[in-house]
C-alpha positions, 0 to 999 in steps of 0.5 A: 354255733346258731350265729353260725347257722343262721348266717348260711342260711341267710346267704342260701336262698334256696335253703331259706325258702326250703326252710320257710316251707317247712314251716309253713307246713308244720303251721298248717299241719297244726290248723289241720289238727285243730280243725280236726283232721290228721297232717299226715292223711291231708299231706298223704292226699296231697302228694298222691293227688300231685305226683301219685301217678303219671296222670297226677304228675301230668295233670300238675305240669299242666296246671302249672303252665299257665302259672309260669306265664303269670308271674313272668308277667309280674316278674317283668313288670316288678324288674322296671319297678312297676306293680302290675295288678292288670296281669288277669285282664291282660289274659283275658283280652290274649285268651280272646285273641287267640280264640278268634284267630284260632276259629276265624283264620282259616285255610292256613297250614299250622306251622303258621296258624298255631304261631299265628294265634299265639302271637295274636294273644301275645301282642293284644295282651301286651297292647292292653298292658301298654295302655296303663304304662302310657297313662302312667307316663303322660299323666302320672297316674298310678300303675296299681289304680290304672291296672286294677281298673283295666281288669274290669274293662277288659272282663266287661268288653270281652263279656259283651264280646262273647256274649254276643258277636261272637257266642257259639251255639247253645246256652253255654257261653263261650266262642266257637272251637278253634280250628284243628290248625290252631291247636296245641299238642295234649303230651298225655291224654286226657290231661291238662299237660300240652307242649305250652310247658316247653313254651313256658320253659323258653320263655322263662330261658330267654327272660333269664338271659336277657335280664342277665346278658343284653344291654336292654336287660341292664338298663332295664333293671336299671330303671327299676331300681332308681329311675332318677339316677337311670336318667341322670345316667341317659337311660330314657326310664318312661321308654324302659316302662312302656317296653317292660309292660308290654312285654309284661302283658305279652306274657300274660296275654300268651298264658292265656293264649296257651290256655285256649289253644292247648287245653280248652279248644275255645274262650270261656269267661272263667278259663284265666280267673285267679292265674292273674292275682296267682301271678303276683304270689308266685314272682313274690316267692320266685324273689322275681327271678325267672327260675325262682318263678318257674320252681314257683309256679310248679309249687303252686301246680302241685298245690292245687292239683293236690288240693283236688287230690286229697277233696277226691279221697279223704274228707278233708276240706281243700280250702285248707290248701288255700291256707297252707298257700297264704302260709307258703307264701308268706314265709317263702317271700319273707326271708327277713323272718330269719334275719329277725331271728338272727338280730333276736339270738344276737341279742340275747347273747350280748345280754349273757352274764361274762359277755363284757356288758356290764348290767 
């Protein structure tokens, strides 16, 4: 019977990670109590600061979309058998984009302005992914060094950029605020929820079909998962990976665009911190499956919504939401925990006395 149960759990995705996230929430209800604290107040907060109210459930939308950019990002990369560690620069250098094309192109009505400077962060996000896919394919170079570096020449040049040439009036450093043009539409007032979540619902659509349905998805996918034999096969895998970073970085460079163009109005260095590093959490629990991604990512929206939730009103530290994400994270992404178990109770069975083994 537990075999039995083991094994459906195994074939059901879905029900494995509902199942993981359940433990992770006992987990992290027990730390709660050592910590001193009651589960059922924190996880109380936590709800009520996620989906408690229109505003709370808007404000969870909102924080997720950038998120769902991010792990697409990560999604694309991981599909080519790339690890993408440059998803954090490649928003910071689209977020800047956007905001010099939403202030300095003017006189432009916005159905074309609005397009306009998302493309421009879509297309300076990916160009500066695509640097890493080339040293990667004419010298060797590893993907994780090259990206983890880029992040920190993206952040020092767009800091200098900011700081100077571009820095509006007064001592907060940021650009100027874009042109009315450029701008998102907020969906609830004084919220964080723009019309960027039907954006990040395409993007998610138009992933899923083209990895499933298109010939450049296949081969894609192909490359990723034994590049020797994609070539053998005359699939030009260096091509597929300057392609699937570009895209990689497109998306990543559109989430920050999104986040200048429908929330803040303008860049601020600290706008895209952690959505670059949150991206690899979330295609990791999304098993790199566009929808996988997307219920992600509104996990992790509702996590740190709730998080604010529950500093608001208890006095429950909201770094243990933190843990409960590493927890969440660690279970959800790792169903071999259940394939253990199964081995274990397999195990123990065969060792029964009257199973035929002999002592």
């Amino acid at each position: 019977m537990k075999n039995r149960i083991l094994d459906f759990f195994k074939r059901s995705q879905i029900l494995v990670s509902a199942a993981s996230l359940i433990l992770a929430l006992l987990i992290c209800g027990a730390v709660i109590i050592i910590c001193g604290y009651s589960p059922l107040e924190a996880y109380g907060a936590m709800l009520k600061g996620a989906f408690g109210s229109k505003y709370y459930f808007s404000q969870t939308l909102g924080t997720m979309i950038p998120l769902v950019f991010s792990g697409l990002a990560m999604l694309m990369a991981v599909k080519v058998g790339i690890f993408n560690i440059g998803i954090e620069g490649q928003m910071l250098v689209g977020s800047f984009a956007a905001a010099v094309a939403g202030r300095y192109i003017t006189g432009l009505p916005k159905i074309i302005h609005l397009p306009l400077a998302l493309l421009a962060g879509a297309v300076i996000g990916g160009l500066w992914a695509l640097i890493a896919a080339w040293l990667k394919n004419a010298l060797g170079i590893n993907e994780v060094i090259l990206t983890i570096m880029l992040n920190y020449v993206a952040q020092y040049i767009v800091s200098y950029l900011v700081s100077y040439p571009f820095h509006a009036e007064g001592n907060v450093v940021r650009t100027e605020e874009i042109q009315p043009t450029a701008s998102m539409t907020t969906m609830v007032a004084h919220t964080r929820l723009y019309t960027g979540i039907f954006l990040a619902v395409a993007a998610t659509a138009l992933i899923w079909l083209m990895l499933r349905y298109t010939r450049f998805g296949y081969e894609l996918r192909a490359v990723g998962s034994n590049s020797s034999a994609a070539e053998t096969a005359g699939i030009n895998a260096k091509k597929y990976i300057l392609a699937a970073m570009f895209l990689s970085g497109a998306l990543a460079g559109l989430g920050g665009a999104g986040e200048v163009l429908g929330y803040w109005g303008y860049y601020i260095p600290t706008m895209t911190q952690g959505y670059g590093f949150d991206g690899i959490a979330i295609a990791t629990m999304g098993r790199s499956q566009p929808l996988g991604t997307l219920i992600s990512a509104f996990l992790f929206g509702a996590l740190r919504n709730g998080a604010t939730g529950m500093n608001r009103s208890t006095s429950i530290p909201g770094e243990l939401i933190e843990v409960l994400e590493g927890l969440v994270i660690l279970f959800v992404s790792t169903p071999g925990i259940f394939r253990a178990a199964r081995k274990i109770i397999r195990a123990r069975n065969e060792r029964r006395p009257g199973n035929g083994i002999s002592a």
